[in-house]
Phi, psi and omega in degrees: 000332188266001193243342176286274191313302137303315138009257170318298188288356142308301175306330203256306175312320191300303183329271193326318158321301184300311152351289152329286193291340180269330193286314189279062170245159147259006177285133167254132180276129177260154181239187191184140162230133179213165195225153164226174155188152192233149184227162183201138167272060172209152168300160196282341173319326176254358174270343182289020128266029163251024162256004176274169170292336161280310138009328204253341177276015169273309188270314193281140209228132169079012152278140182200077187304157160260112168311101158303307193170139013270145161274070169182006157242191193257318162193155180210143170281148190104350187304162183232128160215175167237157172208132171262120184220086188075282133245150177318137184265127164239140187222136189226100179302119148249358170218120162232124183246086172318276155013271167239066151050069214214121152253123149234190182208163175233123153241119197252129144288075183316130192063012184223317179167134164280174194188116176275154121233122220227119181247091183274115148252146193215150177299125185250355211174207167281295173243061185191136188215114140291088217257140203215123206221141176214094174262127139226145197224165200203118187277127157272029178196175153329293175297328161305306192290312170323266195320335072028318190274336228242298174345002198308182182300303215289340177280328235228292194276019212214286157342292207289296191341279160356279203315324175322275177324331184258336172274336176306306182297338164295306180306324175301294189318313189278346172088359171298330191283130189254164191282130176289000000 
């Protein structure tokens, strides 16, 4: 009983410290939403896999997700993946809709920011796709928040561009992309 009982009031003291020190912080987190879009001369069956975590290694130069789980499928909600972009990237498929052509994701940068993501493709045509891209990142710390301040439209459309240019051009290579 007494050991129980020491115990506890270890836990309830740790609890409180901690408490104490996140409640006296003075950091505020800055957040950011941002939309982007994109068109592609492909049908959209082929450009939406090219938003999964295997997927992004067709276009994106130096992606290289680490699968955590499950390994043995190519992507699923619930999947765990990593990425190094400096600091580690933790990536959590939380919603994926083949169907209607739908990816997100939660991503923690530990101790630097969280970040959502929401990928819509939708049929403009035959051979034509409309992609709708939705960041929100959120700093956990000074340096998050730095990175959160830098975000602006014109840094967010400058972003969305890339992306234009680097999957069009994988799509041009690969002979996938058809004349709109």
């Amino acid at each position: 009983m007494t050991n129980t009982f020491v115990v506890a009031a270890l836990m309830f003291g740790v609890a409180g410290a901690v408490l104490a020190q996140t409640s006296g912080s003075t950091f505020q987190a800055a957040a950011v939403t941002r939309t982007g879009r994109l068109q592609f001369p492909a049908a959209v069956d082929t450009v939406f896999p090219l938003f999964t975590p295997l997927g992004e290694r067709h276009w994106a130069q130096d992606w290289n997700p680490e699968i955590v789980y499950p390994k043995d499928v190519d992507v699923a909600a619930g999947m765990v993946f990593r990425t190094q972009e400096g600091v580690e990237h933790v990536w959590t498929v939380v919603r994926y809709d083949p169907p209607a052509h739908l990816v997100a994701y939660n991503v923690v940068a530990q101790g630097v920011l969280v970040r959502q993501i929401e990928v819509r493709c939708r049929a403009a045509g035959a051979n034509s796709t409309e992609v709708t891209v939705t960041d929100s990142y959120i700093g956990l710390s000074p340096e998050g928040n730095a990175f959160v301040g830098k975000l602006d439209e014109a840094a967010y459309a400058k972003k969305m561009a890339h992306w234009q240019q680097a999957i069009g051009a994988y799509l041009a290579s690969a002979g996938i992309a058809k004349p709109q």
